[in-house]
C-alpha positions as CSV (number, residue, x, y, z in Angstrom):
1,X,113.1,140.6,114.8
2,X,113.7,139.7,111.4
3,X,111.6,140.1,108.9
4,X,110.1,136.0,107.6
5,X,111.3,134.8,103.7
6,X,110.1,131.4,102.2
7,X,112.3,130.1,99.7
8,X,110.0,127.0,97.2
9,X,112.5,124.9,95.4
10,X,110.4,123.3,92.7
11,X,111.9,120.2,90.3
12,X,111.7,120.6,86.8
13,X,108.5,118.2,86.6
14,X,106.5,120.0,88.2
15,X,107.1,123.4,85.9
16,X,107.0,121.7,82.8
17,X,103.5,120.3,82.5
18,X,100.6,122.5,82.2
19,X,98.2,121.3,85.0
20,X,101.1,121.0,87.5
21,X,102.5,124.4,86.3
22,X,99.0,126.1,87.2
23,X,98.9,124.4,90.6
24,X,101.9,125.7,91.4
25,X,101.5,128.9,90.4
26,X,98.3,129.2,92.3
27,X,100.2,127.7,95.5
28,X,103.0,130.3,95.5
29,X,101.0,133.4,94.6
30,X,99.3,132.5,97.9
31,X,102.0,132.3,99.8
32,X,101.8,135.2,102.0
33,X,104.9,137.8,102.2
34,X,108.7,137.2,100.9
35,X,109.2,134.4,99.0
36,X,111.9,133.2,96.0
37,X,110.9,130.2,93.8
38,X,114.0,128.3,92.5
39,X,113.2,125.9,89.7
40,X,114.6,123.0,87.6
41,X,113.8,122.4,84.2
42,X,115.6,119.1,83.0
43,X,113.4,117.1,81.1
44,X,112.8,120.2,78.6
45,X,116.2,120.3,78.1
46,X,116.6,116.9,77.3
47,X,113.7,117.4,74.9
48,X,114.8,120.5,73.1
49,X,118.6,118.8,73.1
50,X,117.3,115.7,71.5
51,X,115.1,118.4,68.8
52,X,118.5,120.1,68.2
53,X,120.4,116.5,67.5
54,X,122.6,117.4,70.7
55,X,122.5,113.7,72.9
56,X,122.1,114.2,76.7
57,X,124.6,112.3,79.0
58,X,123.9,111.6,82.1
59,X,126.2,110.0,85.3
60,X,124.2,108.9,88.6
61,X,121.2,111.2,87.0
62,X,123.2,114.3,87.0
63,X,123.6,115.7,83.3
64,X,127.1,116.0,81.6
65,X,127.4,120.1,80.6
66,X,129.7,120.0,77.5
67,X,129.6,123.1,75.7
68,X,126.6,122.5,73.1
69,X,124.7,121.0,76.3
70,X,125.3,124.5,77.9
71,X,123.9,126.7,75.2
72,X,120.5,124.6,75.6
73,X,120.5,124.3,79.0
74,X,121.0,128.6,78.9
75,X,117.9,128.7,76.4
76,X,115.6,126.4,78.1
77,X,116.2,127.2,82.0
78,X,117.3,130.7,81.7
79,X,114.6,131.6,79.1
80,X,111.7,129.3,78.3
81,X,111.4,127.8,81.8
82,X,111.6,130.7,83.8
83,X,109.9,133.0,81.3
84,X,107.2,130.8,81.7
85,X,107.2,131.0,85.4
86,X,107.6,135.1,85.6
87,X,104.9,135.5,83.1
88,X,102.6,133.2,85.1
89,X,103.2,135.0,88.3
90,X,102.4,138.1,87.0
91,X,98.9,136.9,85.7
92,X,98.5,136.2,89.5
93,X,100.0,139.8,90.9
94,X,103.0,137.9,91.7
95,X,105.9,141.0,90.7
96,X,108.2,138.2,90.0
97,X,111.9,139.1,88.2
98,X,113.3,135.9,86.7
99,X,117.1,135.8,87.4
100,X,120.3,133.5,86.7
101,X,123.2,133.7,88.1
102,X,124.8,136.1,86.2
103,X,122.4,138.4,86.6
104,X,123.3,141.4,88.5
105,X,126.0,138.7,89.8
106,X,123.4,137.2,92.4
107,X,125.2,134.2,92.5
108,X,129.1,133.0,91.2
109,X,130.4,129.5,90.9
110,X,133.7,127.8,90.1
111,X,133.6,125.7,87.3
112,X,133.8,122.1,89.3
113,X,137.4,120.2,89.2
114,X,137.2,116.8,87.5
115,X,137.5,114.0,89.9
116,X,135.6,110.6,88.7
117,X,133.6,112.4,86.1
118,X,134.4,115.3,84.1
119,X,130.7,116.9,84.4
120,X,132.1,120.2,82.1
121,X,130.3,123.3,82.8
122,X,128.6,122.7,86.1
123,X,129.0,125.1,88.5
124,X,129.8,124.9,92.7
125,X,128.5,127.9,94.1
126,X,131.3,130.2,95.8
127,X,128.9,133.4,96.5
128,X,125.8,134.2,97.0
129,X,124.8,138.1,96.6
130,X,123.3,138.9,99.9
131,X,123.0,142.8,99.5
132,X,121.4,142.8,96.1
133,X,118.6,139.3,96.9
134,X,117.5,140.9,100.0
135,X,116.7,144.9,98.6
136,X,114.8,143.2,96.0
137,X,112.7,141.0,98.3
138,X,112.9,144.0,100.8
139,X,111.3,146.6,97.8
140,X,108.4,143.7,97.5
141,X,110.2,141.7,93.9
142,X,109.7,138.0,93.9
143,X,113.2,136.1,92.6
144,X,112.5,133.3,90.3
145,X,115.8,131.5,90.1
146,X,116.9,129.4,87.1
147,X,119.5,126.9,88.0
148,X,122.4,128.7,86.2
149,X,125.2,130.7,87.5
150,X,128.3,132.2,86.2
151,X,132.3,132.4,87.1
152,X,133.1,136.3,86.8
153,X,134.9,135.3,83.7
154,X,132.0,135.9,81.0
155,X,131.3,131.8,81.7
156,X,127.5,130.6,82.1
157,X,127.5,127.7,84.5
158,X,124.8,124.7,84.8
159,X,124.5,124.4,88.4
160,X,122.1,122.0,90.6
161,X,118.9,123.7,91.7
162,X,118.9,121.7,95.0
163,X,122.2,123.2,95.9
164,X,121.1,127.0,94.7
165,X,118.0,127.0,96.7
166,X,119.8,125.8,99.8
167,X,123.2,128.3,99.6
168,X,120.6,131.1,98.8
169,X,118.7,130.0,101.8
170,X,122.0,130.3,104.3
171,X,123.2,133.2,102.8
172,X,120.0,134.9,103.6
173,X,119.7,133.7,106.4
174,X,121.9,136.3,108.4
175,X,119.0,139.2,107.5
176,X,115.8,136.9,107.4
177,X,114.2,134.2,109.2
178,X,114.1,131.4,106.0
179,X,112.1,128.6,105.8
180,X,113.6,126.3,102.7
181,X,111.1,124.2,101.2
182,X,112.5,121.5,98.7
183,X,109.0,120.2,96.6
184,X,109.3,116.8,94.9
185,X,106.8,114.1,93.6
186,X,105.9,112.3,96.9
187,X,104.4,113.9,100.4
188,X,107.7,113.7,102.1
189,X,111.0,111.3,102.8
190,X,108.9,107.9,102.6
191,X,109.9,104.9,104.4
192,X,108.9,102.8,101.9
193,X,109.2,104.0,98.3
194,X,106.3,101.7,97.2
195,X,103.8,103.4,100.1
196,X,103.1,106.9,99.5
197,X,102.0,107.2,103.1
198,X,104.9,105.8,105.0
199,X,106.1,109.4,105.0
200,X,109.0,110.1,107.8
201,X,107.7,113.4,109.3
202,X,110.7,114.3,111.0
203,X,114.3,112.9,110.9
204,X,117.4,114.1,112.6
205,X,120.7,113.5,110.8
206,X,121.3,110.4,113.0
207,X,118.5,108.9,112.1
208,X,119.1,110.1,108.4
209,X,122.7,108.4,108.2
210,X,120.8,105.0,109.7
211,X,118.3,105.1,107.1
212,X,121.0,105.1,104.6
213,X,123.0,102.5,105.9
214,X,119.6,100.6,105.8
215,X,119.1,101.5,102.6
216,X,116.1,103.4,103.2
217,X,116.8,106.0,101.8
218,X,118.9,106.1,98.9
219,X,119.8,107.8,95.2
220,X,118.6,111.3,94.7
221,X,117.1,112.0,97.9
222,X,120.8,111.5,99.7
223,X,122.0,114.9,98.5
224,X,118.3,116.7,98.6
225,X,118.7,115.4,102.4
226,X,122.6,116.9,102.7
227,X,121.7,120.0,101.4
228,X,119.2,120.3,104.3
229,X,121.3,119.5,106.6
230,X,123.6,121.6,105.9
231,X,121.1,124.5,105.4
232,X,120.0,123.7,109.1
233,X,123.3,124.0,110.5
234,X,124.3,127.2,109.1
235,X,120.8,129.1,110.6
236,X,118.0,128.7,108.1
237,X,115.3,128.3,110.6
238,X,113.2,126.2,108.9
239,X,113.8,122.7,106.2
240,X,110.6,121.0,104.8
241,X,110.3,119.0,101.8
242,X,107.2,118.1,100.9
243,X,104.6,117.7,97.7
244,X,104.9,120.8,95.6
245,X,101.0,120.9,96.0
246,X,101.4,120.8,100.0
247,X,103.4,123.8,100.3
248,X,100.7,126.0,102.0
249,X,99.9,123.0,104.6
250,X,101.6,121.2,107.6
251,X,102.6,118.3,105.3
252,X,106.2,116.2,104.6
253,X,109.2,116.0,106.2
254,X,110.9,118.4,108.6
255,X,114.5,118.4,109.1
256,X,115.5,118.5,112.5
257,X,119.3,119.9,113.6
C-alpha cells in the first residue's frame, strides 16, 4: 500500500501578504504526513521589476520572460519568496528545503517554441526527478517548490506553478497515493463568479467542456482545470481546488475522471 503524499499549490497572493502568509503557514504545518508546497510569487516580481526600471509584459495574464525579466523572476521566486516560505516553516517544525528546478535537477524543461507569442525563457517541463523528490519526502524533508526550472544547459527557466505542481503530482504518483490541491482566492470552481457560494463541488470533464462552451467558466481557471484533468488521468488519486484557508477541510471542487 503506498504510503499517502499531499502536494498544496499556493498562488503568489496568498504568499506575499503577511496575514495570508501566516494562515497558510499554520494550515500546512498541520497537515499531517508527506506533503510538498509549490508556490507562485508574481505580483512581487512585478513589484521588484518595476523598483529595478525593468517593465513587465504580460499576454492573456502569463508574463513575457526576456532575459532581464528572468534574473528577477530568479531573485524573487527562487530566493525572497521561498526563503520566506522555508524560514516560516521551520518556525513551525516544518523541515522544509526550498528547491527550483535546478536544484539537484528535480525538475528540467525545454525552453518553449514560439508559436503566437514568443514568451522567452518559460520553461515546459520534460522531467520530473522521481528518485531524488521521493527519498527526501521518504527521509521526512518537506519540498517547497519555486516555480523555476532549468534546461541541462546552465539555463534557468520561468515555468507556471500550476503546471509544476501538477507534473510533480503524476510523476509521483507511481510510488505514492497523491492528493493535488490547487488553492486560489475563491472556495472552489464557482458557477457564478459574482456569488462566492455557487461553488461546483464536483465536475467531470464533460461537464467541464459544457461549462466552457457556456462560458461558465472561462480565463485562468481553463488551464488550472486542464492541468487537473490531466493529473487525474495519469493516477494522482486525488484533484481539489479549493480556498487556500480550506485545505485541512472537505471544501471546493473535486475533480472527477
Amino acid at each position: 500500500m503506498k504510503e499517502k503524499l499531499v502536494i498544496i499549490k499556493v498562488g503568489g497572493k496568498v504568499v506575499e501578504e503577511e496575514a495570508t502568509l501566516n494562515q497558510l503557514l499554520n494550515d500546512f504545518a498541520a497537515i499531517q504526513g508527506n506533503k510538498i508546497l509549490v508556490h507562485g510569487g508574481g505580483r512581487s516580481a512585478t513589484k521588484i521589476a518595476s523598483l529595478l526600471g525593468i517593465e513587465s509584459q504580460m499576454v492573456n495574464g502569463r508574463r513575457i520572460t526576456d532575459a532581464e525579466t528572468l534574473k528577477v523572476v530568479t531573485m524573487v521566486y527562487g530566493g525572497l519568496v521561498n526563503k520566506n516560505i522555508v524560514a516560516g516553516l521551520q518556525a513551525r517544525g516544518v523541515n522544509a528545503l526550498g528547491l527550483t528546478g535546478a536544484d539537484m535537477n528535480a525538475i528540467r524543461s525545454v525552453k518553449r517554441p514560439v508559436k503566437d507569442v514568443d514568451y522567452g525563457f518559460v520553461g515546459d517541463v520534460e522531467q520530473v526527478n522521481v528518485s531524488i523528490l521521493g527519498d527526501l519526502i521518504k527521509k521526512g524533508v518537506v519540498p517547497v517548490m519555486a516555480p523555476l526550472t532549468h534546461d541541462g544547459n546552465g539555463n534557468m527557466l520561468n515555468t507556471n506553478a500550476d503546471t509544476i505542481a501538477g507534473e510533480t503530482a503524476k510523476a509521483l504518483a507511481d510510488i505514492f497515493d497523491v492528493t493535488l490541491v490547487y488553492c486560489f482566492e475563491k472556495r472552489g470552481v464557482l458557477k457564478d463568479e459574482n456569488d462566492d457560494n455557487s461553488v461546483i463541488p464536483q465536475i467531470t470533464r464533460a461537464e467541464f467542456d459544457a461549462y466552457v462552451a457556456q462560458g461558465v467558466i472561462q480565463g485562468g481557471m481553463i488551464p488550472k482545470l486542464e492541468n487537473s484533468f490531466s493529473a487525474i488521468n495519469a493516477g494522482v488519486s486525488q484533484v481539489v481546488i479549493t480556498l487556500s484557508s480550506a485545505i485541512n477541510k472537505n471544501e471546493g471542487t473535486k475533480i472527477i475522471k
